[in-house]
N, C-alpha and C positions, 0 to 999 in steps of 0.2 A: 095197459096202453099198447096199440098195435104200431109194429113198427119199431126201428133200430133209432135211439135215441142220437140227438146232431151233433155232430162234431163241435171238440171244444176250443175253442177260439183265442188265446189269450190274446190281448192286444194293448202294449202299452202306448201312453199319450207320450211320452218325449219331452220333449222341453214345456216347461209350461205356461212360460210368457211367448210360446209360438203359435205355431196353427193347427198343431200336434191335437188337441183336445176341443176344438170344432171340427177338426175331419172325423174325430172318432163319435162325434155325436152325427154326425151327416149318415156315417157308415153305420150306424146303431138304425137311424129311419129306413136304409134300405131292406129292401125285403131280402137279404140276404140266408140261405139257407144251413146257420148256423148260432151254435150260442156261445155269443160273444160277451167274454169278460176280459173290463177294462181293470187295467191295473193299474190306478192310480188314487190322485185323493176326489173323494167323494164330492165336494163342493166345488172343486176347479169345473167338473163335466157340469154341473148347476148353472155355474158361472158361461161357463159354454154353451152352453143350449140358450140361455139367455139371450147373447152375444149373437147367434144361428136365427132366435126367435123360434123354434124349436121346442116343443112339448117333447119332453123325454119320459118313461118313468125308471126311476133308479133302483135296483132290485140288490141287495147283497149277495152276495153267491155263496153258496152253502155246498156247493161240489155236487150237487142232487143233477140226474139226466133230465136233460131238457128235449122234448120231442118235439114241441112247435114252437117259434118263435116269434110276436107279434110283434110288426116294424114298428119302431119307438120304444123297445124297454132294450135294457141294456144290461147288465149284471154286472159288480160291483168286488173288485179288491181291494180294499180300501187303503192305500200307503198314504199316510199323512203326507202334505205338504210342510218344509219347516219354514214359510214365510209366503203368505198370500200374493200370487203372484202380476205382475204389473204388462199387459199384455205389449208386446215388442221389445221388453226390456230385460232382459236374462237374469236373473239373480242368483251369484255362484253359492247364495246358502242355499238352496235347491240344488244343489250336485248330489249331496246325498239320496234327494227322495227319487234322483232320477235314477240312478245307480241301484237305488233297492227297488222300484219295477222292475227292472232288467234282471238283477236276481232273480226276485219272485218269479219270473216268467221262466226263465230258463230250467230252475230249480223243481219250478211247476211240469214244467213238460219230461224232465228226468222222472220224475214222482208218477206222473202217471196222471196228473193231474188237468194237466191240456191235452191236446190235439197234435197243436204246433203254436206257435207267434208270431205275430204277425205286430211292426212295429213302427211308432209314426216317428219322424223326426225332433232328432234332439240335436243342443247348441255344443258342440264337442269345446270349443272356445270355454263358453261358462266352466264346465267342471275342469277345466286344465286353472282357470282365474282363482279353484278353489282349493288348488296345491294338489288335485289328483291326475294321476298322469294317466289321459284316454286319449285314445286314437281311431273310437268309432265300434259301432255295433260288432261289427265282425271280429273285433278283436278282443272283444269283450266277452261274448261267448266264446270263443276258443280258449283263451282263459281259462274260463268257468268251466269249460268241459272237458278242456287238458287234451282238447284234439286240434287235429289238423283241419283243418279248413282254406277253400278258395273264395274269394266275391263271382258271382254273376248278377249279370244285368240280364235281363230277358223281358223283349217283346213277344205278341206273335211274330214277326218276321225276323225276328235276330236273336243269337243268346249269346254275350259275352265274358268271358271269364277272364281275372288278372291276376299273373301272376306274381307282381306287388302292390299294396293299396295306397296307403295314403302314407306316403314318400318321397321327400324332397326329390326334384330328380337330378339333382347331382346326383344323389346316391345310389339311384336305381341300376346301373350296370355294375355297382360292385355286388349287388344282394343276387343278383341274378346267377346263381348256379350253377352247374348240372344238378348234383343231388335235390335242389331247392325245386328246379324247374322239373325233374323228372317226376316230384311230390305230388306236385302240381298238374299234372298231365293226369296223372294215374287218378286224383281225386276226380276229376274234370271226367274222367273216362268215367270211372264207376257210376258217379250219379247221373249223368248221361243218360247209363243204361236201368238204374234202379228209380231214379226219379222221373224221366222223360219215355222209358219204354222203346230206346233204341237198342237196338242187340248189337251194334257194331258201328257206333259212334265214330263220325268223320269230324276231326278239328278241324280248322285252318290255326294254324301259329305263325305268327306275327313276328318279324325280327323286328329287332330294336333299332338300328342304324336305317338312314334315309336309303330307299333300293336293298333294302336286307342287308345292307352290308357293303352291295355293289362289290362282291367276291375279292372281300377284304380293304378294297381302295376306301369306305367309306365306314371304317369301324371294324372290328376282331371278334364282338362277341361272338355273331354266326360262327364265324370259321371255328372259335374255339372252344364254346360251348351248346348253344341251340343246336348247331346241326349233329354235331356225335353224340347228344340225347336225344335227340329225338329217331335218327339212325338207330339207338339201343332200344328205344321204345316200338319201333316199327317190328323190330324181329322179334317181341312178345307178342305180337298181334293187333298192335293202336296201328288205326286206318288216319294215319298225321299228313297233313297239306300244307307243304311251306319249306325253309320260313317266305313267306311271303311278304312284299313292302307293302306297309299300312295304308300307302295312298290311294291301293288298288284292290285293296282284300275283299272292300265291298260294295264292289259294282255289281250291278247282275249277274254279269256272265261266271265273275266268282262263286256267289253265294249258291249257285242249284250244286255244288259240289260238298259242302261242307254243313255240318248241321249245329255247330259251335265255334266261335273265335277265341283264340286264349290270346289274349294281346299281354306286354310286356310288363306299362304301366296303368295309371290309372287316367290319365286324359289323351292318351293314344288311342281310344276307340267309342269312349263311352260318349263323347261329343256327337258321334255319329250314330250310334240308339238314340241319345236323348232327343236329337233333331228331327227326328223320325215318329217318334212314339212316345213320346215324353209323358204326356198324361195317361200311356199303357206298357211301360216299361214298368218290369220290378224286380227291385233286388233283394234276391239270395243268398241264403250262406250254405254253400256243398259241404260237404262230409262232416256236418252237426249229428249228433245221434237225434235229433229230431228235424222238427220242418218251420225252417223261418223268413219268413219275406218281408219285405218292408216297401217303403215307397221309393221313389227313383229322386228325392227332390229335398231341400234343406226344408227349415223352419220358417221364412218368409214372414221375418217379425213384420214388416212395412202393414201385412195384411191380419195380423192377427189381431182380436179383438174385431174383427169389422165384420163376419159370420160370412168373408165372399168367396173362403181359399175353396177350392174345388177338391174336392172331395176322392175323384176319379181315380189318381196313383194310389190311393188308399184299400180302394174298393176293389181296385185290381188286383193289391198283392191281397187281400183276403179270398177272392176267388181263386187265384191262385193256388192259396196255402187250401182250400177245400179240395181242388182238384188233386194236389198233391196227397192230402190224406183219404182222398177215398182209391186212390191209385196203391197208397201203401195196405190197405184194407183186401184189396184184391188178388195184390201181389206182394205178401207181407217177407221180409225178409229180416234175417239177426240184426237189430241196431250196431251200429262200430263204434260202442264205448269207448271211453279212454282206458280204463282196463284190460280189455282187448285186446288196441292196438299200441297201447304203450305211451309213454310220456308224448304228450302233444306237442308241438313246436307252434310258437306266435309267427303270424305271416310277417314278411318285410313291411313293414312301414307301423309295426307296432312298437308301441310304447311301454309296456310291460316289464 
């Protein structure tokens, strides 16, 4: 067979009374230039395709290199369901099978066995309903990998990183550090440069209080922490802009300065990707020793079972995850195991 065999794709369905497992049968019909296996139960995607109207054919995966891929077959991980699922209605006895795709994917791309993941949405509610304490993809591999990691959102026109996720926001100025936030910079920095191909990566960061602070009259963190890390950070050589106030970070006249936002929390910026780019927005997990993207958007029970959710945020973060693995191909560099680097730390707003 002539030719370098396609990049392997995992891609889990998510919830599966959502729309998680007709996006991944839409994404299976595109002509996308890779071979995509689903990790999930084999008769949901059946039930799916149905659902789409949708000719699929169902292949089991045997780990064997795939060099062409014809739109409509799919390859197959097979994780039982434990309870047929009822579409827009979440059932927390499926925590479990949600829970073991995300293993298998992770554990998969450790192994050597993927590419990268790429992941459709799941109901974090459901598995919290079924006494297991989750707080979302990102934190779930970090977990599993015993590393450090940031979220980004990334359009073509914006890329945004946080540095805490999904966290009451009372709570958000106590989690917010120096040491926590200088982690943060530094991961944001590195993949910047190993995943994006920038050699001197410009932030913008974001202060947390209205006007950054408005030089103390409107909140302390600036003065007490954001500004003398990010001052420590500049004298290693991070190209940092800020902090700057969130209301203005991204106007035009901002953005030709900066080529990533690290905003505070998690609805301090992402409001303004999603509004923009919503169906091309996608999210990332930085400093995974592998490459994981996912879509920008929940589960959208209202729509599932009716075969009409749009497919697009799906389709993106899988082109994505190709461009990022044929970029790691070309400019291949040590993975940052957790061995490596040492016992990992859960980001703020994990539940762990």
């Amino acid at each position: 067979m002539n030719g370098a065999p396609l990049p392997r794709l995992a891609i889990t369905a998510g919830e599966p009374a959502g729309i998680g497992p007709e996006l991944l049968i839409r994404l299976a019909a595109s002509p996308l230039p890779a071979s995509l296996i689903a990790i999930t139960d084999r008769s949901l995607l059946e039930r799916a395709a149905a659902s789409c109207g949708t000719t699929i054919e169902l292949v089991n995966d045997d780990s064997s290199p795939e060099f062409q891929r014809v739109p409509g077959t799919l390859r197959v991980r097979h994780v039982p369901l434990a309870a047929q699922e009822i579409p827009g209605h979440p059932d927390p006895i499926n925590a479990s099978h949600v829970l073991a795709t995300l293993a298998e994917a992770s554990d998969g791309c450790m192994a050597g066995r993927y590419d990268a993941v790429v992941t459709a949405p799941l109901q974090k509610s459901s598995i919290n309903d079924a006494g297991i304490r989750f707080s979302g993809h990102t934190e779930f591999f970090a977990e599993r990998t015993r590393t450090d990691v940031v979220m980004m959102l990334a359009s073509p026109e914006l890329r945004v990183a946080l540095v805490t996720t999904h966290l009451p926001l009372a709570a958000v100025s106590t989690a917010i550090t120096g040491p926590w936030l200088a982690r943060t910079l530094r991961i944001v920095h590195a993949e910047l440069r190993e995943k994006f191909g920038l050699a001197a990566p410009r932030i913008a960061v974001l202060g947390l209080n209205p006007h950054a602070g408005e030089a103390g009259h409107m909140g302390h963190e600036e003065i007490d922490t954001i500004i003398p890390t990010m001052q420590a950070l500049r004298a290693e050589g991070m190209l940092l802009l800020g902090p700057l106030p969130a209301d203005t970070a991204f106007v035009p006249a901002q953005r030709q300065h900066y080529d990533a936002v690290l905003a505070m929390y998690h609805d301090q910026a992402l409001p303004v990707l999603k509004s923009e780019a919503f169906d091309r927005t996608v999210n990332l997990t930085l400093g995974l020793p592998f490459i994981r993207t996912s879509v920008d958007h929940g589960t959208a029970l209202d729509l599932a079972g009716t075969g009409k959710a749009d497919p697009a945020s799906l389709i993106a973060a899988a082109q994505m995850a190709l461009e990022l693995v044929a970029r790691r191909a070309t400019h291949p560099s040590s993975p940052r195991r957790a061995e490596e680097r040492g016992e990992g730390q859960s980001p703020p707003g994990t539940t762990s």
